[in-house]
C-alpha positions in Angstrom: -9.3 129.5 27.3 -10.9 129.0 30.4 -14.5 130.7 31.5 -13.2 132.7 33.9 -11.0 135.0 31.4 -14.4 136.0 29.2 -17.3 137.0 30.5 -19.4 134.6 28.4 -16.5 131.5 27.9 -16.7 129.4 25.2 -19.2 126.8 25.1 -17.5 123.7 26.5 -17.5 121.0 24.6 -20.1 118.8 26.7 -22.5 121.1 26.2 -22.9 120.9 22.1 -25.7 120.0 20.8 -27.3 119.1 17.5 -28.2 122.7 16.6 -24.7 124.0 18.0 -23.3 121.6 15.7 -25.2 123.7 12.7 -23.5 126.9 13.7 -20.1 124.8 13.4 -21.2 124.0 9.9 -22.2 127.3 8.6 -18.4 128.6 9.1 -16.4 125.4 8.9 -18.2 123.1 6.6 -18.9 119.4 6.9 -15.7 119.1 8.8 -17.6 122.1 11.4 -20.6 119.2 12.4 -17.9 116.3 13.2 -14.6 118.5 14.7 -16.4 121.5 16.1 -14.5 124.8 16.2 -11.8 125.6 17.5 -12.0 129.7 17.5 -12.6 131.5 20.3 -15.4 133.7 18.7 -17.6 130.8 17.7 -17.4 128.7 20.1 -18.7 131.9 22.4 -21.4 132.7 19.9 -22.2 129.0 20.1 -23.6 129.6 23.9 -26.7 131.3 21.8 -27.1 129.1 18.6 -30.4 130.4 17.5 -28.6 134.1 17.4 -25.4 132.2 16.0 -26.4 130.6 13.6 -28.7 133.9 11.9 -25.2 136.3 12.8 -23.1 133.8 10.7 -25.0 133.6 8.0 -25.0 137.3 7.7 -21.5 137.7 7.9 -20.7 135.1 5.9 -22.3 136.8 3.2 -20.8 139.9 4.5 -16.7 137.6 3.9 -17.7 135.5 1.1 -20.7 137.1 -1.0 -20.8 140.5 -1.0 -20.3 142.7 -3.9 -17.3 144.8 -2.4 -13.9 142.8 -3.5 -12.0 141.8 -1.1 -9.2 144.3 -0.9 -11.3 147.1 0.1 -13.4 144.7 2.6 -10.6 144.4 4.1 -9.6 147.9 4.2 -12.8 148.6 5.5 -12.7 145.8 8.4 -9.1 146.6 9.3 -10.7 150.3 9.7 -13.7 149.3 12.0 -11.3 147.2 14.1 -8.8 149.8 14.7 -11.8 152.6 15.6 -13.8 149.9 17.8 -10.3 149.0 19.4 -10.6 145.2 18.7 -7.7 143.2 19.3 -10.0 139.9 18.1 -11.4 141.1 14.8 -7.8 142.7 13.6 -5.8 140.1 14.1 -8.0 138.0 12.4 -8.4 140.1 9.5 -4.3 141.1 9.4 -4.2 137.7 8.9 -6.9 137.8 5.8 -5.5 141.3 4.4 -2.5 139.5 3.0 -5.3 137.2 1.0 -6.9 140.2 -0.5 -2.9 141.4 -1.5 -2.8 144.3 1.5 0.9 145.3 2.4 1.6 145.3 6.1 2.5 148.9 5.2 -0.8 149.3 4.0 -2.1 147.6 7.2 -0.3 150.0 9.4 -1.7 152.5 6.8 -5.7 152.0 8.2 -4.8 152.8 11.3 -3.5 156.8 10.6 -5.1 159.3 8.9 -7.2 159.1 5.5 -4.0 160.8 4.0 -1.2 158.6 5.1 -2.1 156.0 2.6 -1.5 155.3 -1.4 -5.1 154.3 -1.5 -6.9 154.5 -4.6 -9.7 157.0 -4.8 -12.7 154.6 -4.3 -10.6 153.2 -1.1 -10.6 156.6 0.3 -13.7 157.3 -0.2 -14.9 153.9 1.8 -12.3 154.3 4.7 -13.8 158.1 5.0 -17.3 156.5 5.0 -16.2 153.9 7.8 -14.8 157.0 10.0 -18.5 159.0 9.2 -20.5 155.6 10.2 -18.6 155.3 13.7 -18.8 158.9 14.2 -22.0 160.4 13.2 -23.9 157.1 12.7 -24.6 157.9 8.9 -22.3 159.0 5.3 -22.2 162.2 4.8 -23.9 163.5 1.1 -20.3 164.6 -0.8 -18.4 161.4 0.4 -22.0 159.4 -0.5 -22.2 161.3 -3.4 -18.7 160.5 -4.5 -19.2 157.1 -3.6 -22.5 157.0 -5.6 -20.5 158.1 -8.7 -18.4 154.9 -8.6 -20.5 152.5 -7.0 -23.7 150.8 -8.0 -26.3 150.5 -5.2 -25.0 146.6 -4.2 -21.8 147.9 -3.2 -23.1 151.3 -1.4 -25.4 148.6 0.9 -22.8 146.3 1.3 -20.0 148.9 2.4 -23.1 150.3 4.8 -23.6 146.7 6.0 -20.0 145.7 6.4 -19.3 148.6 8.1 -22.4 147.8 10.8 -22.1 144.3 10.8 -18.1 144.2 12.0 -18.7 147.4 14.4 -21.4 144.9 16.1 -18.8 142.2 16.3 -16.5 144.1 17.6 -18.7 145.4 20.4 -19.5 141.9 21.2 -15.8 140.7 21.0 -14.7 143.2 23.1 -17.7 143.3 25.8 -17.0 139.3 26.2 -14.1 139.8 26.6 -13.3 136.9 23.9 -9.1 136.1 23.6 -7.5 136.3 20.6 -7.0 133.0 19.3 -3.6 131.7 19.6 -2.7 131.4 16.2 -3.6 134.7 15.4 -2.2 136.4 18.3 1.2 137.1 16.4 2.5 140.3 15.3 -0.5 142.6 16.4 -0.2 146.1 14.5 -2.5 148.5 16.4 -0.2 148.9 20.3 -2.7 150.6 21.8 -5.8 147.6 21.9 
């Protein structure tokens, strides 16, 4: 990738230092500090490693340690990346959905209505809060309530969270401008990014 196609490239590599080494380490391990990174995303978040390296943490809680399991974090993601239009964040979580045992039926599923899905009722419920988020900025109180009837409050912050964390990648992603990474740039589902 070269500068010109992003508005903020990816930080060459003769321009890592010690601390953008750290950011390499919170996502990739060990391995981050000595190889660097290869993805497009980090290595443009890397330009800022103070802001990098508190962003990462956060949503590496928000991937690895949150309460909400995996299938319906992914649900949830898939749904924030087709809504925020972000060609970056759903390919990379297409390629995670199949992790958390998502269909590429039920893929293509997130991207139409809250009916066109065999989603259970909890999954509903959190796809239908995604939708309220990004367009009224808040849940509304009978799909809050409904979630509140199935959820303990861990869950209802971390749906909240996950919801507003990805929807801020997503507007960074796209305002940079940041390419999909080649290896995840197959089989997009959402033709209209």
């Amino acid at each position: 990738m070269s500068r010109s196609s992003s508005r903020i490239g990816p930080l060459p590599r003769d321009e890592w230092t010690d601390r953008v080494l750290d950011v390499f380490e919170i996502v990739e391990g060990p391995k981050g500090r000595e190889q660097g990174s290869r993805s497009n995303v980090i290595l443009t978040l890397a330009n800022h490693p103070e802001l990098a390296a508190r962003f990462l943490a956060f949503s590496h809680y928000l991937l690895r340690q949150s309460t909400l399991p995996a299938r319906l974090r992914e649900l949830v993601i898939l749904r924030v990346a087709w809504r925020q239009r972000c060609a970056y964040e759903q390919a990379h979580h297409l390629n995670l959905a199949g992790y958390a045992g998502i269909s590429p039926e039920e893929c293509a599923a997130v991207e139409g209505g809250l009916e066109t899905g065999a989603w259970t009722e909890l999954e509903r419920l959190a796809l239908r809060a995604a939708d309220q988020l990004h367009e009224q900025g808040r849940i509304d109180a009978a799909t809050w309530d409904a979630l509140a009837a199935r959820c303990d409050k861990h869950l209802l912050l971390d749906l909240i969270f996950t919801v507003g964390g990805y929807t801020t990648l997503a507007w960074a992603l796209n305002t940079l401008e940041v390419e999909v990474d080649s290896e995840l740039s197959r089989d997009l589902s959402i033709a209209d990014i």
